[in-house]
Phi, psi and omega in degrees: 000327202277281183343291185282345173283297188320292204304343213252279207305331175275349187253032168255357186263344176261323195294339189253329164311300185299317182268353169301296198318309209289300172319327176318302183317309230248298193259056181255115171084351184259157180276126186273070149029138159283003121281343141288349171287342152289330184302306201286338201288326190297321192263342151329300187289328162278351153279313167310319176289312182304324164308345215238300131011298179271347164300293210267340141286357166292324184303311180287355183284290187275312173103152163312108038238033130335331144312315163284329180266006153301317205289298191289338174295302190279350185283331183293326196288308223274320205280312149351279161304325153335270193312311194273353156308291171269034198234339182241023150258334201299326225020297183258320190283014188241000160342298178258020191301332186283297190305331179287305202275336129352282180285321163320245233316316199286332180265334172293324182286297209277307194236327132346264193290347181284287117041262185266041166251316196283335142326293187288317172283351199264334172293316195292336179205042153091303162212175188264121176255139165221215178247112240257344174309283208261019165274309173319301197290298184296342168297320206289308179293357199251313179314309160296322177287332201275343220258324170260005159267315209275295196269344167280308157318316177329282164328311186275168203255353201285351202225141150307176097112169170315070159203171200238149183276201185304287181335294159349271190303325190299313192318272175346303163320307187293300184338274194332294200288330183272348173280305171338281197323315194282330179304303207277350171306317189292285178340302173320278194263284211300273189282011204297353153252034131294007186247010174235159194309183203205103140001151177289321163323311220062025170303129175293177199209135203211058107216147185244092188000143191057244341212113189273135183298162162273178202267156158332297174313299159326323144326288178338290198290319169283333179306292186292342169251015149302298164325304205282345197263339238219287158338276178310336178274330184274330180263322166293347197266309183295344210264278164348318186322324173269331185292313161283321161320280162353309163300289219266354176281344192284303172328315181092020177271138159261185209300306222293302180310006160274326163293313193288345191275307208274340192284320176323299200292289212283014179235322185319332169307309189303311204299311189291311215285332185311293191298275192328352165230004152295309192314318197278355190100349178248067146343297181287324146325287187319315205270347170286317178301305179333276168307332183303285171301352172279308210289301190299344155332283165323284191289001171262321162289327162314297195258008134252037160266321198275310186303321161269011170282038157260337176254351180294135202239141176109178174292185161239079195270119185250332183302157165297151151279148184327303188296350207246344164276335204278342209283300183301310157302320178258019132300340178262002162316308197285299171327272167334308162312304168347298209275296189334270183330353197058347206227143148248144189257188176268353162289328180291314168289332170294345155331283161343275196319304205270333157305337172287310175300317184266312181332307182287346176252322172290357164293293188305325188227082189276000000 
């Protein structure tokens, strides 16, 4: 019985992923019952968890920090297709959903996961150590990115309203794809032990204890449900999507809090997998997934927003509003103090936190 429970508790994890896709199939386009919308919200949550699960044997497989940029490359390509999906269902009123959903992804990351990773490891081991080279490269670049997708329309004069003109935006795209590229080269190639934990000493640390790597095959295989799990969270998430829009209009809320709810849903794989690994001592994970996934956001999403607003009909409004720039300075403001030390106490992560905390409350109530 013991025997056959274990075995039951490891195969819900190839299972559920198969059974995300297959529901997909079945409510895709369609208006959903208040009991499939419980059905699909239930199997939403074991594909997350099962994403954060095959995530995380991919990691142990390939080693740091290749792990963490496989988790934020594919949750972001998925997260990608979703805003343009619903930037071409939406119509006018999906105007600002890239810029919303975005600017969501830059505040869950930075100050959301970071925030509660630098929590959970500095109560769990006195303080959070990470490597401050390459937490530092990745702030600076996300900081850049956020600062000519986000912050710049706002400004410019060549288009009316918060928005960039054709040039513009082609600019911005490419910027967007050649800063990535060079992070993950650095990350990767160049540099690749500032992206791995680090010791209380500040020794790197390029393998990760206990832990027996898995077979190829077992990658392979994880690999592939990963994939399938990262699908069903993102098409099951978009399936909800009129149940919330609806919640939230019901609300008195505005439209924007539908990016941040879909930004929530589509970041929770990372959110978990971050913290399980602020629990273990690796900091510089949690922080890689964090920036990682703030930095594929940005670069990833600009320029297919920008190639599709070319068959897409209505603006594309990227710019920021006052609150939402002053918010974004002092996160990289916050951050940046963060980072210089290498090191956090539980006053830094609750910084993080509570900068988070007012984003989500000046959303519901600006």
């Amino acid at each position: 019985m013991i025997v056959r429970l274990r075995s039951l508790l490891t195969q819900w994890t190839a299972v559920v992923p198969v059974v995300a896709v297959v529901l997909l199939a079945f409510t895709w386009g369609r208006d959903l019952p208040g009991a499939i919308v419980a059905l699909v919200t239930l199997v939403l949550a074991g594909a997350v968890l099962a994403a954060v699960h095959h995530a995380e044997v991919i990691a142990h497989r390939v080693g740091e920090p290749f792990g963490s940029l496989v988790l934020a490359i594919a949750v972001t390509i998925i997260e990608v297709a979703l805003i343009v999906t619903l930037m071409a269902d939406g119509g006018p009123k999906s105007s600002t959903l890239a810029r919303d959903t975005v600017f969501a992804a830059v505040m869950i990351t930075c100050n959301g996961i970071v925030g509660l990773c630098l929590l959970v490891a500095s109560l769990s081991h006195g303080l959070a150590v990470f490597n401050a080279e390459g937490t530092g490269a990745a702030l600076a670049t996300v900081a850049t990115l956020a600062t000519l997708s986000l912050v710049f329309p706002t400004f410019t004069t060549s288009k009316p309203g918060p928005e960039f003109s054709t040039t513009q935006l082609t600019f911005a795209a490419l910027a967007s794809l050649v800063l990535y590229g060079l992070f993950v080269t650095t990350q990767t190639v160049r540099h690749r032990d500032y992206f791995l934990p680090v010791t209380r000493l500040g020794e790197v640390i390029d393998v990760d204890e206990h832990v027996n790597a898995p077979s190829a095959r077992a990658a392979g295989i994880s690999l592939g449900l990963l994939t399938l799990a990262l699908v069903g969270v993102v098409g099951l998430a978009k399936g909800v999507s009129p149940t919330i829009e609806s919640g939230v209009e019901a609300a008195g809320m505005p439209q924007s809090v539908v990016g941040v709810i879909i930004a929530l849903l589509v970041l929770l794989p990372e959110t978990i997998a971050a913290v399980r690994s602020a629990r273990r001592d690796r900091v510089q994970t949690s922080l890689n997934l964090a920036l990682g996934s703030a930095m594929a956001s940005i670069g990833l999403t600009i320029p297919a927003v920008a190639l599709a607003s070319v068959w897409l009909s209505g603006p594309l409004v990227l710019g920021l509003g006052s609150t939402h720039m002053v918010l974004l300075a002092l996160t990289v403001v916050v951050s940046s103090l963060t980072v210089v030390p290498g090191r956090a106490t539980p006053l830094q992560g609750g910084v993080h936190l509570v900068v988070f905390a007012a984003y989500l409350e000046l959303a519901v109530t600006p």
